[in-house]
GUVEX-388515 format. One record per residue (C-alpha): x, y, z. Coordinates in steps of 0.5 Angstrom, whole numbers, plus 500, padded with zeros to 3 digits. Layout:
residues N
((X Y Z))
...
END
This chain:
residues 663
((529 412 573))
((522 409 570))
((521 417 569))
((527 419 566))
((527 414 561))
((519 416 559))
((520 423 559))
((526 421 555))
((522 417 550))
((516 422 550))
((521 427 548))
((523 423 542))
((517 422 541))
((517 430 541))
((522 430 536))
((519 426 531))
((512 428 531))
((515 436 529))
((519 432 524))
((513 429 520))
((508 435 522))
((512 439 519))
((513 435 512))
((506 434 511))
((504 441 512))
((508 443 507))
((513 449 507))
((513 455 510))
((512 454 516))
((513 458 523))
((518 456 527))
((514 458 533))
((507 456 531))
((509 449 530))
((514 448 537))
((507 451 541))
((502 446 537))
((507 440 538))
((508 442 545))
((501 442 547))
((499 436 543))
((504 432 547))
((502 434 553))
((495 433 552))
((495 427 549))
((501 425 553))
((495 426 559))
((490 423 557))
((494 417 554))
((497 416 562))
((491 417 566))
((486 413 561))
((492 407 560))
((499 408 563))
((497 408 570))
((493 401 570))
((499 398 567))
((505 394 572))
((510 394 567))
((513 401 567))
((520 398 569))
((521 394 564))
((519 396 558))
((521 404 555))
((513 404 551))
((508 398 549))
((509 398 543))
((500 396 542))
((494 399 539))
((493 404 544))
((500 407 544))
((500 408 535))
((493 411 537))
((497 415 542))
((502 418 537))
((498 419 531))
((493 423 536))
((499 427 538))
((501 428 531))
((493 429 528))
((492 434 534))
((499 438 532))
((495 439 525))
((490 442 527))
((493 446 532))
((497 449 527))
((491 450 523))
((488 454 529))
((495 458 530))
((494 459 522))
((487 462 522))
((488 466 527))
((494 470 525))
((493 477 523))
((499 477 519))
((500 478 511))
((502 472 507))
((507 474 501))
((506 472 494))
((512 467 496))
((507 464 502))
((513 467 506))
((510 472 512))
((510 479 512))
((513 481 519))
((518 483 523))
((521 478 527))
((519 479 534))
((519 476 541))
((512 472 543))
((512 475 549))
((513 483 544))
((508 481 541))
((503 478 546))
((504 485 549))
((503 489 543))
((497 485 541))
((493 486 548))
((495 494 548))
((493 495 541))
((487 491 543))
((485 495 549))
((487 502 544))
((482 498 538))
((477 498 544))
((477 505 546))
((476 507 539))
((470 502 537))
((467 505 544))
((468 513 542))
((465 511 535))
((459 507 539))
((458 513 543))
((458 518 537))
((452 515 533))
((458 511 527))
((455 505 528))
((447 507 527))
((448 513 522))
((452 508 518))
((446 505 517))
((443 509 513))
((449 513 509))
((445 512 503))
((440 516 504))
((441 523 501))
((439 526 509))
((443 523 513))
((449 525 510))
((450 531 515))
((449 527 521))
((454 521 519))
((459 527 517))
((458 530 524))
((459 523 528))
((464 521 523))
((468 527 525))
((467 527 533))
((469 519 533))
((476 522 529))
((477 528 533))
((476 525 540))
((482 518 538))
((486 523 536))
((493 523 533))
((493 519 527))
((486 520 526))
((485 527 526))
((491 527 521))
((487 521 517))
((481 526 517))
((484 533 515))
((487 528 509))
((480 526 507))
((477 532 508))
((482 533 501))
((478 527 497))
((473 531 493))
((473 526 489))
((470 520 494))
((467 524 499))
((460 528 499))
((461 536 500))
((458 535 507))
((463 530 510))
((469 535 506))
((466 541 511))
((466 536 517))
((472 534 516))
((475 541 514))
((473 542 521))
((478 538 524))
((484 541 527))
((491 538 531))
((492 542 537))
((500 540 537))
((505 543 542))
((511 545 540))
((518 541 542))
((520 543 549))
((527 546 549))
((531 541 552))
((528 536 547))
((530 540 542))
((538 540 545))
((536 531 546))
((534 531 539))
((540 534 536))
((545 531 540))
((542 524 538))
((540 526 531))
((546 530 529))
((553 527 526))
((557 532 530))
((557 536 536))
((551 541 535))
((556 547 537))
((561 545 531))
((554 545 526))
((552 550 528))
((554 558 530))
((547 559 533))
((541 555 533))
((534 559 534))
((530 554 540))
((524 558 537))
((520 554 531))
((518 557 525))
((513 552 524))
((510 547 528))
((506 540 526))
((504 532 529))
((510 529 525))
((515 535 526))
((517 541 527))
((523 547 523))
((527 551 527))
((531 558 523))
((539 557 524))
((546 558 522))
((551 554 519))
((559 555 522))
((562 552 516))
((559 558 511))
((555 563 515))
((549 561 511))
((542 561 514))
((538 553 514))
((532 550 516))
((533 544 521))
((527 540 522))
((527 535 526))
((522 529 528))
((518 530 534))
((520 523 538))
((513 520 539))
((510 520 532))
((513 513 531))
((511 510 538))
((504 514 536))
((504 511 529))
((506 504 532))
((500 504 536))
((495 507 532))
((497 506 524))
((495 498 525))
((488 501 530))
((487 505 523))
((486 501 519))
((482 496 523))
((477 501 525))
((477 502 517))
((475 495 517))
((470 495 522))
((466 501 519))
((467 498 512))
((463 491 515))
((458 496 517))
((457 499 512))
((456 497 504))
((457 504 502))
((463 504 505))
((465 498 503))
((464 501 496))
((467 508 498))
((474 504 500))
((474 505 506))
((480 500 508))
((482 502 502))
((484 510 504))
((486 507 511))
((491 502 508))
((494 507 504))
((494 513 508))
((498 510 513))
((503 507 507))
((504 514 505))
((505 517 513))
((510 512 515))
((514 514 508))
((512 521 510))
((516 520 517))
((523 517 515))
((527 523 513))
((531 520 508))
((525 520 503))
((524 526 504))
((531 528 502))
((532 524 497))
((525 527 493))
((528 533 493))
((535 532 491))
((531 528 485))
((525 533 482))
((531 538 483))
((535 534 478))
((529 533 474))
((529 541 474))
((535 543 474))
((536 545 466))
((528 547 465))
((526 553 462))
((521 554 468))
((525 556 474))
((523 554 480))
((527 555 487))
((528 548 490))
((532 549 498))
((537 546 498))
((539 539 502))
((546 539 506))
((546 532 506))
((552 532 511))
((549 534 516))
((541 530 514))
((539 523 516))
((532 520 518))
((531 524 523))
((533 532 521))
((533 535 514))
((537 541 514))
((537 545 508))
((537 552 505))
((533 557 509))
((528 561 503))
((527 569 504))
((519 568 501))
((513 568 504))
((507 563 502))
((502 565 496))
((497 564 501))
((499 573 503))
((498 573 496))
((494 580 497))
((501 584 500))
((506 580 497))
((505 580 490))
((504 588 490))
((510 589 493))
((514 585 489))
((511 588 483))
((510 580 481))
((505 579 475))
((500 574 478))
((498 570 471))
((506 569 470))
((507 566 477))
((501 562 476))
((504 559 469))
((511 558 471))
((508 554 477))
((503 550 473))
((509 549 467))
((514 547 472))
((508 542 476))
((506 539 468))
((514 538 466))
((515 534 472))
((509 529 472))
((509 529 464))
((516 529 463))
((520 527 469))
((515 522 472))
((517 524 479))
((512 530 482))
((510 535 488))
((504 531 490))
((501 536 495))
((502 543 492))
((497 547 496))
((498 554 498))
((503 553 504))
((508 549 500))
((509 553 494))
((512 561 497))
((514 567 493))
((521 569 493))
((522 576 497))
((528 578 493))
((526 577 485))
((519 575 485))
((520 567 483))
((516 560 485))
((519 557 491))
((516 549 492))
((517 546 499))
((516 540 503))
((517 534 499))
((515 528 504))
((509 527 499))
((512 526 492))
((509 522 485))
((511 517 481))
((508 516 474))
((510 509 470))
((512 512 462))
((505 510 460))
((502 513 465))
((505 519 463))
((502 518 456))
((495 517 459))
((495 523 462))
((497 527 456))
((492 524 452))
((487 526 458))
((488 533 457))
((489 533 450))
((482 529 449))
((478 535 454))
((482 541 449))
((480 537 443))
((472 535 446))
((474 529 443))
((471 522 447))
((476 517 443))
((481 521 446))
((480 520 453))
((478 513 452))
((485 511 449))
((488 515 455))
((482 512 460))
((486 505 458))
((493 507 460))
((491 510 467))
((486 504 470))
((487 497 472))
((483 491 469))
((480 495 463))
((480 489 458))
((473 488 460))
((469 495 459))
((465 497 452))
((468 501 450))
((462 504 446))
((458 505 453))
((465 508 456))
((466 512 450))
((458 515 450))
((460 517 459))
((466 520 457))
((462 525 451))
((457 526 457))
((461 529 462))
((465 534 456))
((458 536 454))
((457 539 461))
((464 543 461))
((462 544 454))
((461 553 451))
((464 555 458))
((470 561 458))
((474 556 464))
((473 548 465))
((472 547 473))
((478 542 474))
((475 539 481))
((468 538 477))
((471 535 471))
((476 530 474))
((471 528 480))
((466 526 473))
((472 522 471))
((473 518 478))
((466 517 478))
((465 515 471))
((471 509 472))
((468 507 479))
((462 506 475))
((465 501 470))
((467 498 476))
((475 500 475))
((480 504 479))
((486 508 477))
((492 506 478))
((495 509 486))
((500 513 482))
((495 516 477))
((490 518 483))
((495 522 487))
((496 525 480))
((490 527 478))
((488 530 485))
((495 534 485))
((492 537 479))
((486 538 484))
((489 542 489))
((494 546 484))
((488 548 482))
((485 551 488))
((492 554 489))
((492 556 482))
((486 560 483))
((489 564 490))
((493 566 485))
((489 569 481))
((482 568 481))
((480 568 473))
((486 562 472))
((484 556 467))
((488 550 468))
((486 546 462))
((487 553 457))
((495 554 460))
((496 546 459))
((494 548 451))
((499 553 451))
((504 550 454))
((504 544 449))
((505 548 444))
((511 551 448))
((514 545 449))
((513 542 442))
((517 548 439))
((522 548 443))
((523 540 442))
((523 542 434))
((528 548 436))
((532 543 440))
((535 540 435))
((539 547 431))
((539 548 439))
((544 544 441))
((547 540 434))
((552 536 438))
((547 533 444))
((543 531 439))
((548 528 434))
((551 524 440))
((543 522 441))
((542 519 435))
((548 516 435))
((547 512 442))
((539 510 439))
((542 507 433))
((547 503 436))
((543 501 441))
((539 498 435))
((544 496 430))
((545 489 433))
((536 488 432))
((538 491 425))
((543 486 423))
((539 480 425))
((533 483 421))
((534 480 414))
((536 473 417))
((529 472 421))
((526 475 414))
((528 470 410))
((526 464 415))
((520 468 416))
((519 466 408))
((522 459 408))
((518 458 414))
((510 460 409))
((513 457 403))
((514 450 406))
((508 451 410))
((511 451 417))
((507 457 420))
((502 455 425))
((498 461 429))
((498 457 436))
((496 460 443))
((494 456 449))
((492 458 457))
((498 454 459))
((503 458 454))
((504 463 461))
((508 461 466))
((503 464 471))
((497 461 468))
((501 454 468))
((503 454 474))
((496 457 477))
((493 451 474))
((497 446 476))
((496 448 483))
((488 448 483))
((489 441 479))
((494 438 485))
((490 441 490))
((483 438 488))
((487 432 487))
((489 431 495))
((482 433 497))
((479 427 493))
((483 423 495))
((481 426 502))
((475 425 502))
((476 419 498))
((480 416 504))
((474 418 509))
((468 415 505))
((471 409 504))
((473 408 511))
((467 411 515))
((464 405 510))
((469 400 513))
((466 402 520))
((460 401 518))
((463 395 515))
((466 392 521))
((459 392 526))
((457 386 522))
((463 382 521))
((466 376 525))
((472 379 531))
((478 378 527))
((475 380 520))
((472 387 524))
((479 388 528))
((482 388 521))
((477 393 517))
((476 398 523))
((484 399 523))
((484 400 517))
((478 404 517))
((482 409 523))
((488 410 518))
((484 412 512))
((481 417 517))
((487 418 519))
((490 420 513))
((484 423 511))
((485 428 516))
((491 430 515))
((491 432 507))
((484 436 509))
((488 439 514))
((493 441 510))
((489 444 504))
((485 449 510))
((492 451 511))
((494 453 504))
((487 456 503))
((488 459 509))
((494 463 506))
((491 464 501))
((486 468 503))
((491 472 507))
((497 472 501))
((498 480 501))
END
């Protein structure tokens, strides 16, 4: 019976030091973290306390707990003890922290996630090895020397290739990064090639069953088991549908790339850490950086609903312009996350340029402008653009010759500003003009409030006298000096404007398969003079759009109208009787006040924590010197102030710590 009621008596206990643990620690804590540490605080101290005291004691029966010094010290040790193991789980949690302190993860079981950590653990460790046996970690070492280049590019590329899936991906996409990367390591890794076996028939038929919203026999009349097209994420196979007898594309993702990037996406970025602590140029480089985003691009590029909804967007934005580009169409009825179905196209990439364009009597430098035209009114324009128009995703229609543009999984959205940043961009290199590129600079880059403007100006005028008295701009060479000049300064651009000047990179490229002698930045000049006449020209063009137009703009701004002569009139009142004050303080922004207030508070709880464990280490000492019951006295409250001291420290390191963690 004595132990039925103690363990009553300890779960009580257990109950209380839960709720006094999770109201000094603050919000926002983890519901299984905080039972774990309660947990084994209890039954730590709950051991020590029986075996050092309990057991010598005859008064079990009779008494639910002695109520003496050694039981507080026993509650508050469990309660301390509790803190700081939290403080332990805390610091160890690999998770992101949100600008709310809320934890940015998916709920999951211990156990799930005891046995993802020890799996994704062991994959981390295969991969470290393979580098290890490949040089990473002593060629890293000397990464800044010119020399060694090649020799890193080679250990770089053999790690990527024998891990395999994600990163072989994650090598081909840096092979592209011209701008970051020396020509060496575009080489190596342009070596890099993902052997991937097409989808057996009958995960083909498993696929289909599962994905599609009918049976496979009523969508289609026949369904070609043969793909088309193979890749890591998917696979496109030729059909027909039964509801029109057109014929479609069905491409389906392959069953094991979210398994594969469940594993290896996290172990990416992990080892973009590991070699970024290795190395200051890779730190400099962003190397975690690129891993960071290459796998937020991927796991957009792996659910299909994405995908649909970009191509049903630039096919709006593309639906009344002047530059006709073909856009598949999307059969959203039979489409969800794991197959797209849409319009098959009769073309063939630009990559056979040789034959098709001879045979289809298609002038090259058209169809060059009308891509680059189309690919301007979608970035400058609409905000929404075609991220990778390399040759195989831009083909040429076999029946009249026109543009077709394909595979949307990669797709760009520029901010209005950003627009007007890469207008200014162009206009500044067709004028020469360094002013220019620096107002454009400023709507393009994060954080630019503290550069010269003089010394920015002067990089800028330097890069447009090397591309100065030549018949065509090297695009590649001019964009890659702009990312080099605003990394010097020690900025970066926007995600969405980096995606969009290295699409400008590789239609460049493509561009020039299509014809040799084509100059982007001359084409961009003339198309805006062909879109500043039709601006003009709309107006007489369409007279009863634009009238209806104006109408919306004016009476979106009649009410603002209406109120301006009132607020003049006690703008004046307000000088004539002196009333006007110019005012501005830190504490005018809400977030400033509140960062502020925050700083202050915390500051305040840690001098009052050390404040706390001055004083009563001082009474410590205190106490040897004095009479017993004096002692006695000063050593209580010393251990509560210790006590107290503890608790407030504890709490601050785990609000630091979330801090350091807050994504």
């Amino acid at each position: 019976m004595v132990y039925v009621k103690m363990i009553v008596q300890v779960f009580l206990i257990a109950l209380f030091i839960y709720y006094v643990s999770g109201r000094l620690m603050g919000s926002q804590i983890n519901f299984m973290k905080r039972i774990m540490s309660v947990l084994m605080s209890v039954a730590f101290t709950s051991f020590v306390y029986w075996y050092s005291y309990l057991r010598y004691t005859a008064y079990l029966d009779d008494v639910y707990v002695l109520m003496d010094i050694r039981t507080l010290i026993w509650i508050g040790s469990m309660l301390l003890i509790s803190m700081l193991l939290y403080l332990f789980f805390e610091l160890f949690d690999p998770l992101a922290i949100g600008e709310k302190g809320e934890r940015l993860t998916r709920h999951s079981s211990s156990f799930l996630r005891l046995r993802n950590h020890w799996r994704s653990q062991k994959r981390l460790a295969q991969v470290m090895q393979i580098a290890m046996k490949n040089g990473i970690s002593r060629t890293l070492k000397y990464a800044r020397h010119r020399e060694n280049d090649h020799e890193l590019a080679i250990a770089f590329r053999d790690t990527l290739e024998e891990s395999g899936g994600i990163f072989i991906k994650f090598g081909q996409v840096l092979s592209t990064r011209n701008d970051l990367f020396p020509t060496t390591f575009v080489q190596e890794l342009g070596k890099l090639q993902q052997n991937v076996k097409p989808l057996s028939e009958e995960q083909v038929i498993r696929i289909l069953e599962k994905a599609l919203p009918y049976k496979m026999e009523d969508v289609f009349s026949t369904f070609d088991m043969t793909p088309i097209a193979a890749a890591s994420i998917g696979q496109v196979h030729k059909a027909v549908l039964k509801i029109n007898n057109e014929e479609v594309a069905v491409k389906l993702l392959r069953p094991d790339v979210k398994e594969m990037m469940r594993d290896d996406l996290t172990i990416l970025v992990q080892f973009a850490q590991w070699v970024s602590d290795r190395s200051k140029w890779a730190e400099s480089l962003g190397f975690r950086e690129l891993a960071t985003g290459f796998a937020a691009s991927l796991r957009e590029e792996v659910n299909f609903d994405i995908e649909m909804r970009n191509t049903m967007q630039i096919a709006t934005t593309l639906k009344k312009s002047s530059y006709k580009i073909k856009i598949p169409y999307v059969y959203t009825e039979y489409s969800n996350n794991q197959l797209i179905v849409s319009q098959f196209v009769c073309g063939q990439s630009i990559a056979s340029r040789e034959k098709i364009f001879e045979a289809l009597h298609v002038d090259r430098e058209d169809f060059a402008r009308t891509v680059l035209f189309s690919f301007f009114e979608q970035m400058l324009f609409s905000g929404i653009f075609h991220a990778d128009p390399h040759p195989g995703n831009i083909f040429i229609d076999e029946r009249d010759g026109s543009p077709i543009l394909l595979d949307f999984g990669a797709v760009g959205r520029l901010a209005e500003p950003q627009q007007e940043g890469i207008k200014l961009f162009l206009m500044g290199i067709q004028q020469n003009d360094a002013n220019i590129l620096y107002d454009a600079m400023t709507l393009l880059v994060e954080g630019h409030d503290h550069i010269d403007r003089l010394k920015m100006e002067q990089a800028m005028a330097q890069i447009l006298l090397r591309i100065s008295y030549v018949k065509r701009i090297p695009t590649e060479e001019l964009i890659h000096s702009f990312f080099a000049v605003v990394r010097e300064f020690g900025l970066s651009f926007y995600p969405s404007v980096g995606l969009a000047l290295r699409s400008l990179i590789t239609l460049d490229g493509t561009l020039h398969l299509i014809k040799a002698d084509f100059d982007l930045f001359t084409e961009a000049k003339e198309f805006s003079k062909h879109y500043i006449t039709n601006m003009l020209k709309k107006p007489f063009k369409e007279p009863i759009a634009t009238k209806e137009r104006l109408e919306e703009e004016f009476a979106l701004m009649l009410p603002a109208l209406r109120k301006i002569p009132r607020r003049v009139d006690k703008l004046i009142q307000r000088v004539e009787s002196g009333k006007i004050i110019l005012h501005h303080d830190v504490f005018s922004d809400k977030h400033n006040a509140l960062f502020v207030t925050q700083l202050f508070s915390r500051f305040v709880l840690l001098l009052a924590g050390i404040t706390f464990g001055s004083i009563s280490v001082a009474l410590l000492a205190i106490g040897q010197f004095i009479e017993e019951p004096y002692g006695v006295y000063l050593n209580s409250a010393a251990y509560v102030g210790l006590f107290l001291c503890a608790v407030l420290l504890v709490r601050l390191s785990i609000q630091a710590i979330r801090l350091m963690k807050r994504g």
